[in-house]
N, CA, C and O atoms as CSV, one atom per row, in Angstrom:
chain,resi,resn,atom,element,x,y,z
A,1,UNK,N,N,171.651,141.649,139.361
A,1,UNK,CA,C,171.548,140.497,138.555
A,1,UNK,C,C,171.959,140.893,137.139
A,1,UNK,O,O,171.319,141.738,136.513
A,2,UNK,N,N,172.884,140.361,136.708
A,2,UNK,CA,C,173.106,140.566,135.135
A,2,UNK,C,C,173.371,139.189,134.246
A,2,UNK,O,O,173.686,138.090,134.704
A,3,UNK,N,N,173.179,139.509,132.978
A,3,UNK,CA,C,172.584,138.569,132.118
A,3,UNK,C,C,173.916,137.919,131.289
A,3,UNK,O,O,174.510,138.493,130.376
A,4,UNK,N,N,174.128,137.030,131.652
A,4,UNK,CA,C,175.706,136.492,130.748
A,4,UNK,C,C,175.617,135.668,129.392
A,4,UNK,O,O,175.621,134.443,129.265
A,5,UNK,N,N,175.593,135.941,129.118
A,5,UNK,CA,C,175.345,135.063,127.373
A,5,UNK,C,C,175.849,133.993,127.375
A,5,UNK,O,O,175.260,133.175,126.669
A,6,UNK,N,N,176.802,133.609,127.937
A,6,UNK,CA,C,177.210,132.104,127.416
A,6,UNK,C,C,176.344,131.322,128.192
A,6,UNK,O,O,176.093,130.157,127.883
A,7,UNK,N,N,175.917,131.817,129.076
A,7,UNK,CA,C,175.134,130.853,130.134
A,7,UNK,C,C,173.411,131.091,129.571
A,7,UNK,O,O,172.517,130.371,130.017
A,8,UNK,N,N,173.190,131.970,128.755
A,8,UNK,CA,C,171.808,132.035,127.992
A,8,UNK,C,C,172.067,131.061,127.251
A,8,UNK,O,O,171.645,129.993,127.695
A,9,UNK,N,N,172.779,130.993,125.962
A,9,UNK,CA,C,172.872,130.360,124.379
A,9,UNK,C,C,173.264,128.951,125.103
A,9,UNK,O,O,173.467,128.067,124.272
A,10,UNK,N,N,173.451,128.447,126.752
A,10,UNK,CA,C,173.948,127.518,126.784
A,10,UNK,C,C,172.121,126.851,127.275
A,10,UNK,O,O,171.430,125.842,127.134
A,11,UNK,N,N,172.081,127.736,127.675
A,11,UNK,CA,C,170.200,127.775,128.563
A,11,UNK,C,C,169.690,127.054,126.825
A,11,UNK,O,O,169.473,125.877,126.534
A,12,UNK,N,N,169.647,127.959,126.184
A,12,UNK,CA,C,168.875,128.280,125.232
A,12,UNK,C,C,169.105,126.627,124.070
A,12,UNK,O,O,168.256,126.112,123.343
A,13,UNK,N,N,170.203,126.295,124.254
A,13,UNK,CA,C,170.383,125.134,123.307
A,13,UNK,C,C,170.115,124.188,123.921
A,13,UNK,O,O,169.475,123.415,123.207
A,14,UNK,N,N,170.371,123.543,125.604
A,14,UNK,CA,C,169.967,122.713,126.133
A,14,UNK,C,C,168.219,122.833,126.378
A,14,UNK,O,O,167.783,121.772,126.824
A,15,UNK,N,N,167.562,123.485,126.255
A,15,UNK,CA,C,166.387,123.391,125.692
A,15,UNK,C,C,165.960,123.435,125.077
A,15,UNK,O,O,164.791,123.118,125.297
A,16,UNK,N,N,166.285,123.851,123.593
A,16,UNK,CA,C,165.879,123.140,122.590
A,16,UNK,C,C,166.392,121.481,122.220
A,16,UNK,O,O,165.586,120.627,121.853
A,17,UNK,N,N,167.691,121.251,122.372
A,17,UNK,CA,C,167.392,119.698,122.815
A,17,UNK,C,C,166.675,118.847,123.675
A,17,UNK,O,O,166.377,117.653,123.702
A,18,UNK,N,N,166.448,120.093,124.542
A,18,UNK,CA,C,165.352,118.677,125.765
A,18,UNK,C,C,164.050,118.724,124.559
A,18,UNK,O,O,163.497,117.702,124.152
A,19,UNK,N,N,163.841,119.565,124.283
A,19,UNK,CA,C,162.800,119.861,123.342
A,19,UNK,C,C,162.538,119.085,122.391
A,19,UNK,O,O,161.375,118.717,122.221
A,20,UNK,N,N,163.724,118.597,121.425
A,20,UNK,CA,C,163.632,117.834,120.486
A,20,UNK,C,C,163.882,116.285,121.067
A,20,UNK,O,O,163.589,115.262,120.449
A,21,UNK,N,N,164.409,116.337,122.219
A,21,UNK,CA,C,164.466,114.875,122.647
A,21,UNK,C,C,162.897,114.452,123.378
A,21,UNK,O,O,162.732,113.278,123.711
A,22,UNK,N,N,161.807,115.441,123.594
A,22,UNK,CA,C,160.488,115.322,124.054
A,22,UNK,C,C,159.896,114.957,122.570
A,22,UNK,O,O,159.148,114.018,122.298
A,23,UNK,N,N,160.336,115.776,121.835
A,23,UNK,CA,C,159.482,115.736,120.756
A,23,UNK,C,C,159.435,114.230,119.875
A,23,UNK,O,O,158.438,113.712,119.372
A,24,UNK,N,N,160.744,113.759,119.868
A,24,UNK,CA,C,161.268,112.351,119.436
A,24,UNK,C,C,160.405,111.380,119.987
A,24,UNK,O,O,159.821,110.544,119.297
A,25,UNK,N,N,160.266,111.515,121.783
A,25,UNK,CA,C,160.179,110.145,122.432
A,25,UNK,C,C,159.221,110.592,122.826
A,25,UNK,O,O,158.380,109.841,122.333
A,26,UNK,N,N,158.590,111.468,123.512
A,26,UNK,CA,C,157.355,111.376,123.703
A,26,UNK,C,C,155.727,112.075,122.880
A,26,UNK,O,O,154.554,111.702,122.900
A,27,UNK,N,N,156.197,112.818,122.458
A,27,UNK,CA,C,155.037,113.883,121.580
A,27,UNK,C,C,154.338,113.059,120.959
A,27,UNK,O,O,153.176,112.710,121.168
A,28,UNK,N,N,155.515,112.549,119.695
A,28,UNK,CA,C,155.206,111.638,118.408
A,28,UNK,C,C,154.199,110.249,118.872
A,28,UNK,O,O,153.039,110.068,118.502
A,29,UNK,N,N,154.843,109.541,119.592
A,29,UNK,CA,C,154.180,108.621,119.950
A,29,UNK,C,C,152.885,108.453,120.614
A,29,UNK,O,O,152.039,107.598,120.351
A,30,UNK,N,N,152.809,109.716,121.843
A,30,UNK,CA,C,151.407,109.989,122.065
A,30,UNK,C,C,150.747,110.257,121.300
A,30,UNK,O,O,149.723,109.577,121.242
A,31,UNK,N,N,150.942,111.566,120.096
A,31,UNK,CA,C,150.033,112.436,119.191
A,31,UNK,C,C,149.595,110.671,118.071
A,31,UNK,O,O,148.613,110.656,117.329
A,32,UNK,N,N,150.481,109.500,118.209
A,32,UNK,CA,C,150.053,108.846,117.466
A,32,UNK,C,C,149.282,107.504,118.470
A,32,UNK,O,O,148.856,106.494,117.910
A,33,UNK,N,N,149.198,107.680,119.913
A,33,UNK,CA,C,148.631,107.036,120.511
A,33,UNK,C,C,147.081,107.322,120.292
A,33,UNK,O,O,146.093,106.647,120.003
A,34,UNK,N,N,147.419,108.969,120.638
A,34,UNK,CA,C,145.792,109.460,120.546
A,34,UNK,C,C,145.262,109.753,119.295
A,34,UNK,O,O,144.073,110.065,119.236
A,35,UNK,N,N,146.226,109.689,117.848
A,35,UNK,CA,C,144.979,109.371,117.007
A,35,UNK,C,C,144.220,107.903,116.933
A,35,UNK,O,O,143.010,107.680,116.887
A,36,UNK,N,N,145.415,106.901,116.936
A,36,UNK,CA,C,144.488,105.507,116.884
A,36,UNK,C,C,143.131,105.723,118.038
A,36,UNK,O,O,141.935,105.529,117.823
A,37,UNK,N,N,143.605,106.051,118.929
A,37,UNK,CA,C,142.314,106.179,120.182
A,37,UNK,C,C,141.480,107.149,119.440
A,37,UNK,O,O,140.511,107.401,120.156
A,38,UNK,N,N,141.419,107.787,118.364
A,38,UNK,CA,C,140.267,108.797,118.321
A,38,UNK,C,C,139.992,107.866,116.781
A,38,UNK,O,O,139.023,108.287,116.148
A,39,UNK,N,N,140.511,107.035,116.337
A,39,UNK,CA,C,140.368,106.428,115.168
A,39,UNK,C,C,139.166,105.405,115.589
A,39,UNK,O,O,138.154,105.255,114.905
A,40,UNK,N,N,139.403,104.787,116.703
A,40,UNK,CA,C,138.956,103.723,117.665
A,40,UNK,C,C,137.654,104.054,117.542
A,40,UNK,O,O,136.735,103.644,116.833
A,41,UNK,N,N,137.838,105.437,118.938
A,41,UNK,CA,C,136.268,105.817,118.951
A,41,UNK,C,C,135.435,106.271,118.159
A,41,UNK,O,O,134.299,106.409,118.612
A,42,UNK,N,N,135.730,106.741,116.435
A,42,UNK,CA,C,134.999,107.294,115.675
A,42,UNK,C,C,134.399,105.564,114.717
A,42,UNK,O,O,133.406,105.114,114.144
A,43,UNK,N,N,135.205,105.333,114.932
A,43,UNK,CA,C,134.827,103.196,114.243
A,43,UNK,C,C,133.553,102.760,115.301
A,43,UNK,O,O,132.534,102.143,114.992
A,44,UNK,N,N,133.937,103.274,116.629
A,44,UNK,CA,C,132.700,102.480,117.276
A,44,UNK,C,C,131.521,103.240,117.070
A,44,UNK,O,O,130.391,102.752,117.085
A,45,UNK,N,N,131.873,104.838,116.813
A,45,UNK,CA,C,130.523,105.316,116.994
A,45,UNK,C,C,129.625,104.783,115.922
A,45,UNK,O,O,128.467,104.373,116.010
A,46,UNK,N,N,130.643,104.908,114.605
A,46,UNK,CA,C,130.162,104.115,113.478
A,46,UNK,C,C,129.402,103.075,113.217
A,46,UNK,O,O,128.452,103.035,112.435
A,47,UNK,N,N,129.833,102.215,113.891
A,47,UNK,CA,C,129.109,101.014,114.189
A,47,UNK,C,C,127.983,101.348,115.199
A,47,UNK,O,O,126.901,101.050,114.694
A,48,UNK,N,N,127.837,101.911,116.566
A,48,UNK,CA,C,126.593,102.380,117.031
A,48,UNK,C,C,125.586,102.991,116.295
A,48,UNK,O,O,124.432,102.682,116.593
A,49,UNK,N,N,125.804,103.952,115.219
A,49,UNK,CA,C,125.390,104.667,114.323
A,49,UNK,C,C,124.183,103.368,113.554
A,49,UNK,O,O,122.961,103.235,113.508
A,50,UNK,N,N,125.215,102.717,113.119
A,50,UNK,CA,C,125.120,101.165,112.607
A,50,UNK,C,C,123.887,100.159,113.184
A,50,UNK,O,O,122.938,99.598,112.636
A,51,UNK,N,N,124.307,100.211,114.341
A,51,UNK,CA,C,123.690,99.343,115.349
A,51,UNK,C,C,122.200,99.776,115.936
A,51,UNK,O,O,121.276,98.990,116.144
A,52,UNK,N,N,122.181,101.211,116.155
A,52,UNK,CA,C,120.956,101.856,115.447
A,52,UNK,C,C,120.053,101.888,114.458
A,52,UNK,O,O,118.924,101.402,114.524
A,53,UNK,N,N,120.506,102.430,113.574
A,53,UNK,CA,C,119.625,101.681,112.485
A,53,UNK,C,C,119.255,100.877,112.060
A,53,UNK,O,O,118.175,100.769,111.480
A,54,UNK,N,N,120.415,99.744,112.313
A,54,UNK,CA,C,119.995,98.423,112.258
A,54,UNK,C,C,118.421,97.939,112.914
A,54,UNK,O,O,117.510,97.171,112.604
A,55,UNK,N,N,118.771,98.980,114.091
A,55,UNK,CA,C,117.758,98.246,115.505
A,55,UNK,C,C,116.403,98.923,114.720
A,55,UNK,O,O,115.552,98.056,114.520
A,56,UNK,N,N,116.118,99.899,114.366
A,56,UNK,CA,C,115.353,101.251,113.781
A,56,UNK,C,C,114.421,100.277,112.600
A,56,UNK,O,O,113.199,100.130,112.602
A,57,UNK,N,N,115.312,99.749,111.729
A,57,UNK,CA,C,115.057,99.066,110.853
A,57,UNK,C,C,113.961,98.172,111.446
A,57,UNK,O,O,112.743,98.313,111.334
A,58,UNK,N,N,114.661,97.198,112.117
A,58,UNK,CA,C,114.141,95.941,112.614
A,58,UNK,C,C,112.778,96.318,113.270
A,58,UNK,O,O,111.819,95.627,112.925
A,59,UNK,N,N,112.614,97.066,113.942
A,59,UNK,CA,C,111.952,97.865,115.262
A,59,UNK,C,C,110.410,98.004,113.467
A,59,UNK,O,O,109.481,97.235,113.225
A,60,UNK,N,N,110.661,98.723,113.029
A,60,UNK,CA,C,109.997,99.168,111.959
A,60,UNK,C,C,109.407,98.000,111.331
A,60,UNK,O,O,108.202,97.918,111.093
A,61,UNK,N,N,110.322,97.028,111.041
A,61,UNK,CA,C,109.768,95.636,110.221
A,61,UNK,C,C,109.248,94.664,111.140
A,61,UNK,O,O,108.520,93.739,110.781
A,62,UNK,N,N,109.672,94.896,112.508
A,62,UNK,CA,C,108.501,94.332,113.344
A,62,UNK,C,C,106.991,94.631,113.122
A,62,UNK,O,O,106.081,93.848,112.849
A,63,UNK,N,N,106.969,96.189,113.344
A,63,UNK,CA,C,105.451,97.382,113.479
A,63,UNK,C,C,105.265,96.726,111.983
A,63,UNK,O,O,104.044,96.787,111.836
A,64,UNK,N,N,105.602,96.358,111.245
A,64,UNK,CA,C,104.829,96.477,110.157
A,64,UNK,C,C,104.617,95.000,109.530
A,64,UNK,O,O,103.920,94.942,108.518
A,65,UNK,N,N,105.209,93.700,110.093
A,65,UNK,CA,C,105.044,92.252,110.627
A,65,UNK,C,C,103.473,92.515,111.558
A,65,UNK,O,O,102.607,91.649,111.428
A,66,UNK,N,N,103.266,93.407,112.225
A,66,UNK,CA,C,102.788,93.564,113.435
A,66,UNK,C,C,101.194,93.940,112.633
A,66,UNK,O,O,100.278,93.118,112.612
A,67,UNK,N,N,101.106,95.205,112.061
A,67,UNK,CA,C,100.608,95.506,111.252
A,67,UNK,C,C,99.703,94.776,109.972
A,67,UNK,O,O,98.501,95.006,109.845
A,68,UNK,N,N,100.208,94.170,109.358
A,68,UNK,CA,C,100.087,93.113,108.084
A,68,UNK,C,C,99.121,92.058,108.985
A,68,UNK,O,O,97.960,91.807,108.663
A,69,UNK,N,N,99.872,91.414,110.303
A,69,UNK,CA,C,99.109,90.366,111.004
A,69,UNK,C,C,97.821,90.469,111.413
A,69,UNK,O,O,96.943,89.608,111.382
A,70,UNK,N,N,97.751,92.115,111.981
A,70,UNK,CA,C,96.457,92.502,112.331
A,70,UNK,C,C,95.351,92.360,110.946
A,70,UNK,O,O,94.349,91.657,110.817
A,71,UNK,N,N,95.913,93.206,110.132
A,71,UNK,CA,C,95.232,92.970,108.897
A,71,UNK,C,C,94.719,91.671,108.420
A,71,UNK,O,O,93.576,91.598,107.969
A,72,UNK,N,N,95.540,90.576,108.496
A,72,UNK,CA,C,95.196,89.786,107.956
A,72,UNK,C,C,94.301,88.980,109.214
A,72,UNK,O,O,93.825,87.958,108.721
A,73,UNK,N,N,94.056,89.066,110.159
A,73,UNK,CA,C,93.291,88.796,111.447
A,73,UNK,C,C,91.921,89.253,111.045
A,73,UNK,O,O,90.975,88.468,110.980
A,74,UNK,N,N,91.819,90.602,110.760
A,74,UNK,CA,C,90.785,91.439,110.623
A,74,UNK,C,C,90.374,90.858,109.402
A,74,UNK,O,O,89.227,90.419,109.483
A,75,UNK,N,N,90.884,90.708,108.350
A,75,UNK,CA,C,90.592,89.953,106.966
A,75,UNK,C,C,90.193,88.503,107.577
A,75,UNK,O,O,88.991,88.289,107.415
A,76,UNK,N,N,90.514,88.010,107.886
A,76,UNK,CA,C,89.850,86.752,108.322
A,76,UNK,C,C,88.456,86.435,109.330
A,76,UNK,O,O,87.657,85.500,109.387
A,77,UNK,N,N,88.588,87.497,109.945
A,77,UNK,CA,C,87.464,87.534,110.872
A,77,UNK,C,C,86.513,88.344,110.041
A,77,UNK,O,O,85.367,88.381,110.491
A,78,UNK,N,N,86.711,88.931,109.047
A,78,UNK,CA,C,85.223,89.405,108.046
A,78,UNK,C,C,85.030,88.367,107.432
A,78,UNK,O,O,83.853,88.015,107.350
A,79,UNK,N,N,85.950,87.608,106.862
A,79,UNK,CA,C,85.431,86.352,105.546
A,79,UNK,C,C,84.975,85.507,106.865
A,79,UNK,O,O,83.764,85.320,106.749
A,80,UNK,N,N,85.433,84.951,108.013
A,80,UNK,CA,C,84.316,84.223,108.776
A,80,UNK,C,C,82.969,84.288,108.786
A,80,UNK,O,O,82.140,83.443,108.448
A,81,UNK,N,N,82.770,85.963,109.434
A,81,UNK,CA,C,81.588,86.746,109.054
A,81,UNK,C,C,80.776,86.538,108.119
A,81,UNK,O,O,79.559,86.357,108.104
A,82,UNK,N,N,81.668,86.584,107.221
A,82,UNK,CA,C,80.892,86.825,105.353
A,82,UNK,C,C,80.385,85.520,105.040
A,82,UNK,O,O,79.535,85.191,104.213
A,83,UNK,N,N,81.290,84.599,106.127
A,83,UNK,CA,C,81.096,82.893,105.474
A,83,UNK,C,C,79.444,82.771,106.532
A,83,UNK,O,O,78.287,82.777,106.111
A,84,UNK,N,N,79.803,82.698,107.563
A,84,UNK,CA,C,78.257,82.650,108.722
A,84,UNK,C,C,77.259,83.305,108.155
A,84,UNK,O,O,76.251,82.654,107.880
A,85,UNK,N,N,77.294,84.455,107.909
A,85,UNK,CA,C,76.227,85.250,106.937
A,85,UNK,C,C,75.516,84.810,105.583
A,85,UNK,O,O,74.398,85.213,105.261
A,86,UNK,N,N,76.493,83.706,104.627
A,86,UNK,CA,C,76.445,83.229,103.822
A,86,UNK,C,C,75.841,81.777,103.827
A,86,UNK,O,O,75.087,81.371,102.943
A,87,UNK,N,N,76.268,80.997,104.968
A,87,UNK,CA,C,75.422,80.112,105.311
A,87,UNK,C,C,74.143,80.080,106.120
A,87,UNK,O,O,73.428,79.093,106.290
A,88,UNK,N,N,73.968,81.233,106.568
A,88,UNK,CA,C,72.866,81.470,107.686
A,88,UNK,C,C,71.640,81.739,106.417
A,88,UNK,O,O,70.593,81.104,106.293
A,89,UNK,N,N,72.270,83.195,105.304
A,89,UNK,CA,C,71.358,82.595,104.118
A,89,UNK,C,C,71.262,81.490,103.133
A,89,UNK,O,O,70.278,81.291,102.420
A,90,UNK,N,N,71.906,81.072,103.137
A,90,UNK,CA,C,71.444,79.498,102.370
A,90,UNK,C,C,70.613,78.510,103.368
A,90,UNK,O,O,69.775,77.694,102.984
A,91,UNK,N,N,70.938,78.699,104.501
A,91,UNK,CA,C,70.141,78.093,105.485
A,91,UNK,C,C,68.647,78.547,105.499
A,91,UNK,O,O,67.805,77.663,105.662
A,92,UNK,N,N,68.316,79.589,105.375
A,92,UNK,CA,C,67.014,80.199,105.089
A,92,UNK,C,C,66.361,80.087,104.075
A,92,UNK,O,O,65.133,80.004,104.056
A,93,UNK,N,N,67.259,80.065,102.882
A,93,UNK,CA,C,66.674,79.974,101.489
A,93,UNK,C,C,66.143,78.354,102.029
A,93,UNK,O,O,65.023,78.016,102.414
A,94,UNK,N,N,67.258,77.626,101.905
A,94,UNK,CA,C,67.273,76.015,102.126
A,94,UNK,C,C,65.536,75.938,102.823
A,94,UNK,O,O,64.548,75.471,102.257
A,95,UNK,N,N,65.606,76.490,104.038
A,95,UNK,CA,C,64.213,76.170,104.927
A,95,UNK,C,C,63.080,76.726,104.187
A,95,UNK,O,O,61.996,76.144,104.142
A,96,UNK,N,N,63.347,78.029,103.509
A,96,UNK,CA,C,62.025,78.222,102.154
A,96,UNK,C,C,61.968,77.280,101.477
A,96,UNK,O,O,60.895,76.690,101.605
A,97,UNK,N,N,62.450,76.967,100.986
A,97,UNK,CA,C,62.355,76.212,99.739
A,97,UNK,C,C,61.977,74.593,100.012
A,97,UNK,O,O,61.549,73.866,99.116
A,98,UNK,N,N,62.177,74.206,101.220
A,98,UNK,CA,C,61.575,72.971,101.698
A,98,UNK,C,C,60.091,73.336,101.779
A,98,UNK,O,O,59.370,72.795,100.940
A,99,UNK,N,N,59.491,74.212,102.702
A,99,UNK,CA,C,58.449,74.688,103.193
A,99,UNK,C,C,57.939,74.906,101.914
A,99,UNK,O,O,56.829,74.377,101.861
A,100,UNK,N,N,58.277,75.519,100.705
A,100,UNK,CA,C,57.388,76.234,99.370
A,100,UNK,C,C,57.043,74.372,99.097
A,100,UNK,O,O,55.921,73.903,99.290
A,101,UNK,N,N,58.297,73.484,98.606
A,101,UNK,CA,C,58.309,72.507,98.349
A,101,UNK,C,C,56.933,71.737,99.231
A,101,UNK,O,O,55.910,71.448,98.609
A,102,UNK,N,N,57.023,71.548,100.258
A,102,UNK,CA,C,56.247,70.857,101.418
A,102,UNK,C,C,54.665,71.092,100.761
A,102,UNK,O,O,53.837,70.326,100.269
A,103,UNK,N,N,54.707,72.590,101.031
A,103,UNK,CA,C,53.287,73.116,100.708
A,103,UNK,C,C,52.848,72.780,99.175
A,103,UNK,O,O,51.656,72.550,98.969
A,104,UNK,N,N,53.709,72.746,98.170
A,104,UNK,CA,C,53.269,72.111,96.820
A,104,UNK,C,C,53.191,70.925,96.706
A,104,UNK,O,O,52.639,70.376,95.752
A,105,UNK,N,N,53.726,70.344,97.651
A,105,UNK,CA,C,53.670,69.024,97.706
A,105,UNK,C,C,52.199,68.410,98.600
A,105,UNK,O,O,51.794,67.250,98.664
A,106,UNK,N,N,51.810,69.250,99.018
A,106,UNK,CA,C,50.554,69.085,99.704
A,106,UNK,C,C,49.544,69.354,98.764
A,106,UNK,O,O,48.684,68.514,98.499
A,107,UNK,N,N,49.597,70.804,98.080
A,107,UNK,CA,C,48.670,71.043,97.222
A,107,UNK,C,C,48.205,69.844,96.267
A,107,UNK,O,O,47.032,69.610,95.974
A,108,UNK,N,N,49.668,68.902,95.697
A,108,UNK,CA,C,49.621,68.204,95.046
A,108,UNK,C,C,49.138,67.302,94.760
A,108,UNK,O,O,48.680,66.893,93.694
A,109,UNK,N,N,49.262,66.610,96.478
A,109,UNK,CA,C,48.305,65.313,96.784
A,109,UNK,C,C,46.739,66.190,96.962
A,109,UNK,O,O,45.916,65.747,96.160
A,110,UNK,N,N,46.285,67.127,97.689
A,110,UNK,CA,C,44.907,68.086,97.389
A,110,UNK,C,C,44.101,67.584,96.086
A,110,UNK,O,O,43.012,67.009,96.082
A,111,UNK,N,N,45.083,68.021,94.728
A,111,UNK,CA,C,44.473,67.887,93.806
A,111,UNK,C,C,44.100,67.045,93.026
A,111,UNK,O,O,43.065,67.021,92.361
A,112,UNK,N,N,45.668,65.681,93.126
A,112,UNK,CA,C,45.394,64.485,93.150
A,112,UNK,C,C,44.464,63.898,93.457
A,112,UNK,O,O,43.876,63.192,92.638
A,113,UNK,N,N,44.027,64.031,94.836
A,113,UNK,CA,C,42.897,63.221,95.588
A,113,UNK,C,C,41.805,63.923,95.310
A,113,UNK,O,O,40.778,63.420,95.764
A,114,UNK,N,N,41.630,65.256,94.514
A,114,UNK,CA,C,40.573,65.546,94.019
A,114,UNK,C,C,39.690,65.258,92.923
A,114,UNK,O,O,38.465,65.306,92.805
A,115,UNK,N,N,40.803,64.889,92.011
A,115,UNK,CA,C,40.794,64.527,90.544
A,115,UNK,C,C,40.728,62.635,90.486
A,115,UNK,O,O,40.552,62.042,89.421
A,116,UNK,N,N,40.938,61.784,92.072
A,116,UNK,CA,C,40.862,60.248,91.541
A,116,UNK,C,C,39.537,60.099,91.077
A,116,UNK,O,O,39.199,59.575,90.016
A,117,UNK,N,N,38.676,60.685,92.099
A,117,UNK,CA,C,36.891,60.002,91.990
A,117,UNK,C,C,37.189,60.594,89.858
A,117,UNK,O,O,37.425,59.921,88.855
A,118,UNK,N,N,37.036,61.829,90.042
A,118,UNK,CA,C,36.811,62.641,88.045
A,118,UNK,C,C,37.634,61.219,87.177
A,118,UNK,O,O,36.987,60.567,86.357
A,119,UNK,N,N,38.828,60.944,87.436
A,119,UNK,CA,C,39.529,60.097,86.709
A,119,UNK,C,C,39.050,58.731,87.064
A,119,UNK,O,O,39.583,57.721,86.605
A,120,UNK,N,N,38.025,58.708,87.896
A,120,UNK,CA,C,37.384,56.830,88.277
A,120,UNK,C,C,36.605,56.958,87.263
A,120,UNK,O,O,36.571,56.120,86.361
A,121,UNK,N,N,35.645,58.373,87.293
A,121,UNK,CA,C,34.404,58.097,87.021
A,121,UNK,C,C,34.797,58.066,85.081
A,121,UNK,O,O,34.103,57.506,84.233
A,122,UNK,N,N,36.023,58.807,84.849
A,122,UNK,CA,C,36.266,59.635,83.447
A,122,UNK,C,C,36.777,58.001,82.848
A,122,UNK,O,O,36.430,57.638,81.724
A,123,UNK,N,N,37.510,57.233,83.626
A,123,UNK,CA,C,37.789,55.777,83.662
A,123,UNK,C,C,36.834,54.825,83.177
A,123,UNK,O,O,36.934,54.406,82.024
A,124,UNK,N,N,36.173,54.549,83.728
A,124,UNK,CA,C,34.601,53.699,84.085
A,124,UNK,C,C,34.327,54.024,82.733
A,124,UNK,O,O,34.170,53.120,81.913
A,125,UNK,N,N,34.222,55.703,82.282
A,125,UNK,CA,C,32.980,56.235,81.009
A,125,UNK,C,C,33.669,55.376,79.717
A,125,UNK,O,O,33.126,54.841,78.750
A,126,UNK,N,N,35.191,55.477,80.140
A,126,UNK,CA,C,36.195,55.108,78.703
A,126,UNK,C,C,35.670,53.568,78.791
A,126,UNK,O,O,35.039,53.133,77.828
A,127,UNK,N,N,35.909,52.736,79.908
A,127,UNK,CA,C,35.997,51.540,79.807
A,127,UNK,C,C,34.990,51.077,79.288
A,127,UNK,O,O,35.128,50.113,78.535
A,128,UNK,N,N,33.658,51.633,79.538
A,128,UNK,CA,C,32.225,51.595,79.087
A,128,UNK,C,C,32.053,51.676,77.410
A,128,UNK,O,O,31.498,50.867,76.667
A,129,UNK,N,N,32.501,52.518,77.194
A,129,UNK,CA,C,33.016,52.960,75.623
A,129,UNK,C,C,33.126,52.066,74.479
A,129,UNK,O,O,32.508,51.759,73.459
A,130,UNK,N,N,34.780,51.637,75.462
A,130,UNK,CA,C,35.700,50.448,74.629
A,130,UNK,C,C,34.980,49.561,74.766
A,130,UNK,O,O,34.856,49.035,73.660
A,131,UNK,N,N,34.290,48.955,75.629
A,131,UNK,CA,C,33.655,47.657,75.808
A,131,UNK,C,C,32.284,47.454,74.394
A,131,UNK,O,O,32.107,46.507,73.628
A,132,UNK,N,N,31.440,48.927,74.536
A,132,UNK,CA,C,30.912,49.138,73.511
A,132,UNK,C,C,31.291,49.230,72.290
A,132,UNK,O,O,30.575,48.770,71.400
A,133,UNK,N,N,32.102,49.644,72.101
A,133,UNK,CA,C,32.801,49.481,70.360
A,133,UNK,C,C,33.333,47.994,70.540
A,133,UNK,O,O,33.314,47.374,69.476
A,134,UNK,N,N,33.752,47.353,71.508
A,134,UNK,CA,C,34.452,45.850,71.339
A,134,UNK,C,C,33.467,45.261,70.869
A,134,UNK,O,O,33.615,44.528,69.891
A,135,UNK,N,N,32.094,45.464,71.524
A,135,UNK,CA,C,31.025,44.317,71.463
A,135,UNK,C,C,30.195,44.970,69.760
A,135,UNK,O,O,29.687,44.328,68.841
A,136,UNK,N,N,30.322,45.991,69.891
A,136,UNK,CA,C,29.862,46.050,67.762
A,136,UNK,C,C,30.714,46.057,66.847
A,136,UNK,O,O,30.504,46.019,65.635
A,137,UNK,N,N,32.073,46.126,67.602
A,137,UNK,CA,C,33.172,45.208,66.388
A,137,UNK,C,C,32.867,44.121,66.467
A,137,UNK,O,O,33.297,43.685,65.399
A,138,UNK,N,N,32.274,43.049,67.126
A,138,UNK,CA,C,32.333,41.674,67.847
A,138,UNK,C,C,30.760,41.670,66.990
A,138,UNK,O,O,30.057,40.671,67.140
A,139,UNK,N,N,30.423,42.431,66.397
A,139,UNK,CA,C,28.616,41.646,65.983
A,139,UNK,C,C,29.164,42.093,64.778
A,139,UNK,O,O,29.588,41.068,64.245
A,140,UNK,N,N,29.440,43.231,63.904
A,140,UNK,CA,C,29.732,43.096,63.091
A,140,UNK,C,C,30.424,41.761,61.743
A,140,UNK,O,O,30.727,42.129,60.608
């Protein structure tokens, strides 16, 4: 086997034209197929990235919608509390204070009805009195 040169440099140039005719029509256009495709997929991850946090966010301002509600549940169910507790004592005071009332009011009539006969008789003494000074203004 021996090596003929014109048939190398003829080797050798028709492949570098197939070469540059690959490189023209197909290389370029793929190497620019597959960047848009890697342009593509780095935009979507972006947006997943996106779409995540978004969700993360939301997810969070739910728990803490969630949170606040309880609170304010729990805040409401003490001031109920605080309110029942609050009327249960005024309700008590209320029932003292009738009962103190009731009972002074008993004492009252007690002493009243103790004091009519003193004020009949303390009555009678005055009327007795006046009648006497009327009748020696009246002779005078």
């Amino acid at each position: 086997m021996n090596i003929q040169p014109n048939i190398l440099i003829w080797t050798i140039l028709c492949f570098c034209a197939f070469m540059l005719i690959l490189w023209r029509l197909l290389l370029r256009p793929l190497l620019r197929f597959m960047d848009a495709r890697d342009a593509r997929i780095a935009h979507a991850r972006t947006l997943d990235k996106s779409a995540q946090r978004a969700e993360e966010e939301a997810r969070r301002e739910a728990e803490r919608q969630l949170a606040l509600r309880r609170r304010a549940e729990d805040r409401q169910r003490e001031l109920q509390a605080q309110r029942e507790a609050g009327e249960a004592e005024l309700n008590a005071q209320a029932l003292a204070f009738r009962q103190d009332t009731e009972q002074q009011r008993k004492e009252m009539e007690a002493e009243a009805a103790a004091l009519v006969p003193e004020l009949a008789t303390s009555l009678h003494d005055h009327v007795e009195a006046f009648t006497e000074k009327l009748v020696s203004y009246g002779e005078r």
